[in-house]
C-alpha positions, -999 to 999 in steps of 0.1 A, spaced: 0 0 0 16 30 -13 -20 50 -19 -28 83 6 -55 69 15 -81 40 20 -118 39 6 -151 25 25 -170 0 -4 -202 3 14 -206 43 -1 -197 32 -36 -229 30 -46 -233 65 -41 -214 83 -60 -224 121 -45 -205 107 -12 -167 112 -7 -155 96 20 -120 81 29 -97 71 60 -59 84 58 -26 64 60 6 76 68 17 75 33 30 103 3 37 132 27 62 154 36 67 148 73 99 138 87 102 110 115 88 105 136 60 120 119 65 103 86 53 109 62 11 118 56 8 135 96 -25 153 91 -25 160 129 -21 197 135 -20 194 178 19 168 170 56 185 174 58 185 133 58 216 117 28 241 111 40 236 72 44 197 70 7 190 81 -3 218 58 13 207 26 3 170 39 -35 181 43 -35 202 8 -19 167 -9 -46 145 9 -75 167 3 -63 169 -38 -61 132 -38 -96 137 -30 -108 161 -57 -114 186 -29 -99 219 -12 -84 221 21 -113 246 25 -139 225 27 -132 208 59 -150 210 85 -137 193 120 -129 204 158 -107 197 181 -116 161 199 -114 160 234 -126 119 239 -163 134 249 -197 132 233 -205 164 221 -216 166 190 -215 196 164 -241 202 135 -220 215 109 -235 240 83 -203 251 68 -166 244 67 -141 256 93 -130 246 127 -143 245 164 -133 228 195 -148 204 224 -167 179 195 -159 145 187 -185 139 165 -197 162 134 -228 158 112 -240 179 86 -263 178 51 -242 206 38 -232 196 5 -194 205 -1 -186 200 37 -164 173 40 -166 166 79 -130 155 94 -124 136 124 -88 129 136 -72 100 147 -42 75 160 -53 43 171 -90 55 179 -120 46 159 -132 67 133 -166 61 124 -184 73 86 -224 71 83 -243 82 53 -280 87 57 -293 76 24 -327 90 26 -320 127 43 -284 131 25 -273 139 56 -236 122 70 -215 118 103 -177 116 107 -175 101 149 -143 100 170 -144 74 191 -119 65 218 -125 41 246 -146 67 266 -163 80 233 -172 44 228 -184 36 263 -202 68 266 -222 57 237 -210 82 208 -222 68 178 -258 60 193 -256 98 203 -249 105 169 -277 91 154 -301 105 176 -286 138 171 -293 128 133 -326 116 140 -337 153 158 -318 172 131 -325 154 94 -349 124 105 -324 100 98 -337 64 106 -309 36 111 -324 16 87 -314 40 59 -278 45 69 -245 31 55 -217 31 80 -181 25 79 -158 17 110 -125 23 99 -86 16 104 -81 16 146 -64 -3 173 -75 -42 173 -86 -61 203 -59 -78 202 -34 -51 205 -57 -33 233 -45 -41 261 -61 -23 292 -62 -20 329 -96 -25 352 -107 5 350 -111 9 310 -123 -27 309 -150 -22 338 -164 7 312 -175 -21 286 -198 -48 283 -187 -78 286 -193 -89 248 -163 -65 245 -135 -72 266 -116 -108 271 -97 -117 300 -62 -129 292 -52 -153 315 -14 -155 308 -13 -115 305 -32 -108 339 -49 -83 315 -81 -72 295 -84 -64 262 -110 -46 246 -125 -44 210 -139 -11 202 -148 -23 162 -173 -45 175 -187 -20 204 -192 7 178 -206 -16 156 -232 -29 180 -244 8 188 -252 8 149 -267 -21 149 -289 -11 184 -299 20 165 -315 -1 136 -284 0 110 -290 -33 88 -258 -52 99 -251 -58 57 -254 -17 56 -221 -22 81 -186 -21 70 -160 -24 95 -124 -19 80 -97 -52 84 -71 -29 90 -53 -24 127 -29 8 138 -5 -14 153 -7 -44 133 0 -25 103 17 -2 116 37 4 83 9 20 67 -12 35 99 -3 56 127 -8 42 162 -4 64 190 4 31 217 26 15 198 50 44 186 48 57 224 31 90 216 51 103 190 36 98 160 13 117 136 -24 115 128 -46 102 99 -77 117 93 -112 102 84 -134 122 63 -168 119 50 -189 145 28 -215 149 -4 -207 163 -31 
């Protein structure tokens, strides 16, 4: 994989959507940022990420203008977007804005796409462990259900590139936040380990998404680490790939 970036199949059949997950590849970031650091809150330089997010964005057919995102702060607020531009304390975006492309940031943290089919309305969700224990992406599509009348059983959803259970290791007090579907004890390890793909997924499912309207991306940070940032296992400092989702 040499591509800058990777593409959900369950929006292909609709072709006014534009939506994509980052990798870490055909940027201009040094190491330890190297080399497509979207992620404007690392140590790289102001310039990198902006030359990184102008070359991601044009492999996109759109402008860096038309992103719309906020800085994430592993909460459930969530921001109706009407136009592009910034904001802070949101990790979860929605909009029916067409030429918005909502952007959510991440490093080992699910990133979420939905696509309401019948309200042309989408959602880019930032999902951590306590976005995904709080119940984020159910949040979102209530939020969606007040604002567009979205209904779950017209929504596509993609769970993209994140940290695997197997790789997510955790103490008792992250694991006690999950139900117990979610977490396996590991006997030899002494540890818990937690998988946030299939706890987002069920609160898609709980909120009426057809589990064929589902995708949920094979990719891990850390197992493929060569072609995804992850946060854990490059000890912090690493850079950020970014999930987008939008209509044209």
């Amino acid at each position: 994989m040499n591509t800058l970036f990777i593409t959900p199949h369950i929006f292909q059949p609709y072709p006014q959507v534009l939506a994509a997950q980052s990798t870490r590849h055909g940027g201009v970031s040094p190491a330890p940022f190297h080399s497509l650091n979207l992620g404007k809150s690392t140590a790289d330089q102001p310039e990198n990420v902006a030359e990184n997010r102008r070359r991601f964005c044009a492999a996109l057919g759109i402008e860096t203008g038309q992103l719309a995102w906020s800085k994430q702060v592993h909460g459930t607020e969530i921001r109706h977007v009407t136009a592009p531009g910034g904001a802070e304390g949101f990790d979860a975006l929605i909009c029916a804005t067409p030429g918005v492309a909502l952007a959510v940031s991440v490093a080992d943290c699910t990133p979420i796409l939905i696509y309401d089919t019948q309200n042309q309305a989408v959602a880019a969700v930032h999902a951590g462990w306590r976005g995904t224990a709080a119940g984020i992406v159910r949040q979102t599509l209530e939020r969606m259900q007040q604002a567009f009348g979205t209904s779950g059983a017209h929504c596509r959803a993609f769970i993209g590139a994140c940290i695997d259970e197997c790789s997510f290791e955790v103490g008792d007090e992250v694991a006690e936040a999950f139900d117990p579907a979610f977490k396996r004890w590991d006997a030899g390890r002494q540890k818990f380990f937690v998988d946030l793909k299939n706890a987002n997924a069920a609160q898609l499912l709980e909120a009426g998404v057809p589990a064929a309207h589902v995708e949920i991306s094979t990719f891990s940070t850390v197992l493929h680490n060569y072609d995804f940032f992850s946060h854990r296992l490059e000890k912090g400092t690493t850079g950020r790939m970014m999930a987008v989702i939008g209509m044209q």
